[in-house]
C-alpha positions as CSV (number, residue, x, y, z in Angstrom):
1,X,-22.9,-7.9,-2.2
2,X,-21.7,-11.1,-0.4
3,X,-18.3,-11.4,1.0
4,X,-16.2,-13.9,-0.7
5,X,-16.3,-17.3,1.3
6,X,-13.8,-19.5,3.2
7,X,-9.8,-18.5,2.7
8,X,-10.2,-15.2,1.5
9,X,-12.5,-13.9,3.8
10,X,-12.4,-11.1,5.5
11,X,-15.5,-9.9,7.5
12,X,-15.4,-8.7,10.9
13,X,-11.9,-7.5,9.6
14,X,-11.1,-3.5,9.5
15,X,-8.7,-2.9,6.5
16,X,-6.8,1.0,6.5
17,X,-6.1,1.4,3.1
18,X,-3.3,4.7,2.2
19,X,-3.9,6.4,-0.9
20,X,-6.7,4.7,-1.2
21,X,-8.8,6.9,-3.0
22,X,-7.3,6.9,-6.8
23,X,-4.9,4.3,-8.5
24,X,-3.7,1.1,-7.4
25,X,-4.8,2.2,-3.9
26,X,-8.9,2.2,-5.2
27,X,-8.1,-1.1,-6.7
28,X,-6.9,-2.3,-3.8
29,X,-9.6,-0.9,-1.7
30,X,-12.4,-2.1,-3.7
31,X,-10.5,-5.8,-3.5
32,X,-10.7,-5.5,0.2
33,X,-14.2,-4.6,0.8
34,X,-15.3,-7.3,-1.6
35,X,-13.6,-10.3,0.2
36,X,-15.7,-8.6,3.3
37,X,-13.4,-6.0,5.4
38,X,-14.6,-2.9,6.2
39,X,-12.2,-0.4,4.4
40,X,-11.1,2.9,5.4
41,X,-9.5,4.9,2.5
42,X,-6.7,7.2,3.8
43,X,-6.0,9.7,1.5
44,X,-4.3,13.8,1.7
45,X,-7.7,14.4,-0.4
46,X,-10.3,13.9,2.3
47,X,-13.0,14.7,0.0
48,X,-11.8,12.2,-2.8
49,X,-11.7,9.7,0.1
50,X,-15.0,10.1,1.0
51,X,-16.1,9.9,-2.8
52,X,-14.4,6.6,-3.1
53,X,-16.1,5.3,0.2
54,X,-19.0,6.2,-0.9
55,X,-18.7,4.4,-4.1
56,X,-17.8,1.1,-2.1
57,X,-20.8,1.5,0.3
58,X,-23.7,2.2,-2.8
59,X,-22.2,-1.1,-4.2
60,X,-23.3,-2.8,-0.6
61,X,-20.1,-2.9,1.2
62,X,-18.7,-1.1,4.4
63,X,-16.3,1.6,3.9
64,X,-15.0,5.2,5.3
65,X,-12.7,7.7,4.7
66,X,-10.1,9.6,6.6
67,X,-7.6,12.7,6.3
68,X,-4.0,11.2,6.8
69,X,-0.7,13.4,5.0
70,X,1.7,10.7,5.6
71,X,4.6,12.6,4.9
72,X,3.1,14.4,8.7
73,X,3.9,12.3,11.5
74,X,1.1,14.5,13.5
75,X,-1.5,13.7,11.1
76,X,-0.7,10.1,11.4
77,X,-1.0,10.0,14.7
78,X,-4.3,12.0,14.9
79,X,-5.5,9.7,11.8
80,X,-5.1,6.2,13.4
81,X,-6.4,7.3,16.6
82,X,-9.0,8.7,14.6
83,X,-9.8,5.7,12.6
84,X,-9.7,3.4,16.1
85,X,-12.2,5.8,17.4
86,X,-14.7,5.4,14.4
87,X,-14.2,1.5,13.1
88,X,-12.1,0.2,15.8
89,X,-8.7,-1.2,15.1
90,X,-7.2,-2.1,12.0
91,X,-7.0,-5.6,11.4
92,X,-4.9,-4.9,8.1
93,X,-3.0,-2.0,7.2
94,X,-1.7,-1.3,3.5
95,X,0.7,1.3,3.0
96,X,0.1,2.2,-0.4
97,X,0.4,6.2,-0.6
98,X,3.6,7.4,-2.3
99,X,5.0,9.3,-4.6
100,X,7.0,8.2,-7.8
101,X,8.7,11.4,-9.7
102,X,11.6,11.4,-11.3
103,X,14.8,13.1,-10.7
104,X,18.0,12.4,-12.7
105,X,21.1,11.5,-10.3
106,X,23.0,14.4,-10.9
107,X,20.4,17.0,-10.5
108,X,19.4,15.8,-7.5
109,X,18.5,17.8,-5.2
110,X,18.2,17.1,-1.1
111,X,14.7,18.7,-0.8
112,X,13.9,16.1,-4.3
113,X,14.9,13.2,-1.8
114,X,13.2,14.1,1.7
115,X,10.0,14.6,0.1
116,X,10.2,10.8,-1.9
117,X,11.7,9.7,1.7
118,X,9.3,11.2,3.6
119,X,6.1,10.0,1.7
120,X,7.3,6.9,0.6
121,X,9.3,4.9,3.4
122,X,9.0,7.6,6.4
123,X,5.1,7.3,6.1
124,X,4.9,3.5,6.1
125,X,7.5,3.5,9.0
126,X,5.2,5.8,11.4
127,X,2.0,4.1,10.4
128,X,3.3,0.4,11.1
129,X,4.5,1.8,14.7
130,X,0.9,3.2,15.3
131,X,-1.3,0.6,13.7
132,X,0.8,-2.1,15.3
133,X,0.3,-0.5,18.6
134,X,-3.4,-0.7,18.5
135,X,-3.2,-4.3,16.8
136,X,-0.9,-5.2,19.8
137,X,-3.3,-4.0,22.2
138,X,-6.4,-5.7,20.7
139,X,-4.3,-8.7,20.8
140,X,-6.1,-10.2,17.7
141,X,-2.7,-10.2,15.6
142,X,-3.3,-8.8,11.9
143,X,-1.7,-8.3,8.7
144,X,0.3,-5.7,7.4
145,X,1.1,-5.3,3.6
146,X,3.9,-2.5,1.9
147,X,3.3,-1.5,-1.5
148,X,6.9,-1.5,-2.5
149,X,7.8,-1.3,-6.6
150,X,9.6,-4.2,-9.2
151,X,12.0,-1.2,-10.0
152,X,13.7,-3.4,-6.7
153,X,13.9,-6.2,-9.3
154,X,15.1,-4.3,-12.3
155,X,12.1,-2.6,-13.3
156,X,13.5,0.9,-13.8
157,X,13.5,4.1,-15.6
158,X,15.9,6.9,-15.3
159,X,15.2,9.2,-12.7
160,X,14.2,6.2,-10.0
161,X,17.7,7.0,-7.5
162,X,15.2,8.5,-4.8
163,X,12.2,6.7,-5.5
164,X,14.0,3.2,-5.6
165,X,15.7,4.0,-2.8
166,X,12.5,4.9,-0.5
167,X,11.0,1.7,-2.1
168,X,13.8,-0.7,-1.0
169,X,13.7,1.0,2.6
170,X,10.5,-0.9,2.7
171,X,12.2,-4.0,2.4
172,X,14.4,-3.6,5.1
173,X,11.0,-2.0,7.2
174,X,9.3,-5.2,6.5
175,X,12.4,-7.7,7.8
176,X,12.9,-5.8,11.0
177,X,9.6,-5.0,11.8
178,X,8.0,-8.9,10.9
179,X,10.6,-9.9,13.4
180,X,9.3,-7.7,16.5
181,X,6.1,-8.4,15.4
182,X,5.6,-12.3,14.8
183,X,5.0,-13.0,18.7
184,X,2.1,-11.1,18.4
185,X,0.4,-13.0,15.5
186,X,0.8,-9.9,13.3
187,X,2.4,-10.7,9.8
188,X,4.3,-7.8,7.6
189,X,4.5,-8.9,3.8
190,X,5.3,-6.8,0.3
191,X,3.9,-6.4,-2.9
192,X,5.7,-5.1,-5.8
193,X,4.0,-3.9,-8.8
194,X,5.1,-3.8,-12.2
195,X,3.8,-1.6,-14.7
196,X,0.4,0.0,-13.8
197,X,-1.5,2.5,-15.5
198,X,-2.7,4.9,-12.8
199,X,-3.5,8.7,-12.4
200,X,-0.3,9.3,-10.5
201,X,2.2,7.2,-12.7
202,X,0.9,9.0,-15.7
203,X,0.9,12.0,-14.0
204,X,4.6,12.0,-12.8
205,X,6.8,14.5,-12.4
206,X,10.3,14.6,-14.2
207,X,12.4,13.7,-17.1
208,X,10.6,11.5,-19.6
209,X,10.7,7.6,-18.5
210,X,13.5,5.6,-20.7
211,X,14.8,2.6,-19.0
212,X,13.9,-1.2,-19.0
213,X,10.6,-0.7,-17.3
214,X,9.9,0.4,-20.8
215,X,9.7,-3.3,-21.9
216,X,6.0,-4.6,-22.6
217,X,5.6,-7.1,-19.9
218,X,4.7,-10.0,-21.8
219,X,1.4,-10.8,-19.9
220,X,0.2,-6.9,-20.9
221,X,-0.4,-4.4,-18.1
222,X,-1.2,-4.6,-14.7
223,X,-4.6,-3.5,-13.3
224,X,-5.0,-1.7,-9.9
225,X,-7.0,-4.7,-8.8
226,X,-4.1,-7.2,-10.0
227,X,-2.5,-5.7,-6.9
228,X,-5.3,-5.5,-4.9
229,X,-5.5,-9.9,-5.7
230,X,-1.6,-9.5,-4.4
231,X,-2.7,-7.8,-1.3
232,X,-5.9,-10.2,-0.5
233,X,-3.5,-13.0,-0.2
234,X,-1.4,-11.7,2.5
235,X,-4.3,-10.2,4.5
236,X,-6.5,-13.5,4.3
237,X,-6.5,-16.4,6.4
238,X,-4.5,-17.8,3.5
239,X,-1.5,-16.4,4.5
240,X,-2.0,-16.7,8.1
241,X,1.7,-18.2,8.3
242,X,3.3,-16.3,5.7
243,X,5.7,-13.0,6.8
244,X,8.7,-11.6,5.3
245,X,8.0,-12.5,1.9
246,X,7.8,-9.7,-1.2
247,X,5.9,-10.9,-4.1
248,X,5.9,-9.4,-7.4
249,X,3.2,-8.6,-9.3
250,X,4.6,-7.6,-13.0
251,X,2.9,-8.6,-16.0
252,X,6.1,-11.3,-16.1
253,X,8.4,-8.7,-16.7
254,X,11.0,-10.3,-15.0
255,X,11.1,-13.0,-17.6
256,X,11.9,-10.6,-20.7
């Protein structure tokens, strides 16, 4: 297929894609390698991440796979400088991978919160140090993008302390970090998604949701590749002077 033309385009571009291989990470993924880039799905699963590669490459686009447990800062390390090796350096980097169980407050437990912290803010934190080091030393600048949550604009359930709270450490991640990083062309942005239908949100762990996020968003559901349209704009040309910004991307939820 034909990359998408002028402002969104993206060929040439290497995009590394975290929990890329089900959910809003496929969605985003598939975005990606349409507007041009070539995507590498990183996923714990290597073998879903190869299926999912393989689905992007029979539909005529360029895409690989590779093993990465972001809550390991070994196999981060050893996954970047695998991914360097193999497609060169990222141009983009999403860090989509985390986890969203639940936990009430006052049954929280300490190994409940490492494991959200570790996946969910630790992960990204390690990954923007690597990624940016090889962007850095390319010298091309490039785009990095945090999947973050709208439960940081209200958008909650019960059971969100340790998942909000890895989620908002992205916020802070992207301020300092778009700071160090602006004099070397390389721009850190957020998306926040609203309500999503995925494997893993279905699938979570915990009490059963009741909160606000229990609303209907008014313009219906989002779609994995809703966020992956969210994403496309901070890692295209289009937003080649945008940093520091969070967008979210929630059905208009926030209006209700």
């Amino acid at each position: 297929m034909a990359a998408t033309s002028g402002i969104f385009d993206l060929s040439g571009k290497v995009a590394l894609v975290t929990g890329g291989a089900s959910g809003i990470g496929s969605g985003i993924a598939a975005v990606l390698a349409e507007a041009g880039a070539t995507v590498v799905i990183a996923d714990i699963d290597e073998g879903r991440a190869r299926a999912e590669a393989a689905t992007l490459t029979a539909a005529g686009h360029r895409a690989g796979a590779v093993q990465i447990d972001v809550a390991g800062e070994g196999s981060i390390i050893d996954g970047c400088a695998k991914v360097v090796a193999d497609y060169g350096s990222p141009w983009i980097l999403v860090n989509n991978a985390g986890l969203q169980h639940r936990e009430m407050l006052l049954d929280a437990t300490v190994d409940f919160w490492d494991r959200t912290l570790d996946v969910n803010a630790r992960g990204p934190y390690l990954l923007s140090r690597e990624v940016a080091r090889s962007m850095v030393e390319k010298g091309d600048g490039g785009r990095i993008v945090h999947i973050a949550s709208a439960s940081l604009i209200g958008s909650l359930v019960k059971g969100h302390a340790a998942y909000a709270s890895s989620k908002a450490a992205l916020l802070g991640l992207a301020h300092a970090s778009a700071l160090e990083l602006v004099e070397h062309r390389i721009t850190v942005n957020i998306v926040m998604p609203g309500g999503v239908a995925t494997p893993g949100a279905i699938g979570a762990q915990g009490p059963s949701p009741d909160g606000p996020a229990r609303r209907p968003p008014p313009l219906g559901m989002c779609e994995p590749r809703d966020i992956g349209a969210a994403v496309l704009f901070f890692a295209s040309p289009a937003a080649a002077r945008v940093t520091n910004q969070a967008l979210a991307v929630d059905g208009g939820w926030s209006l209700t």
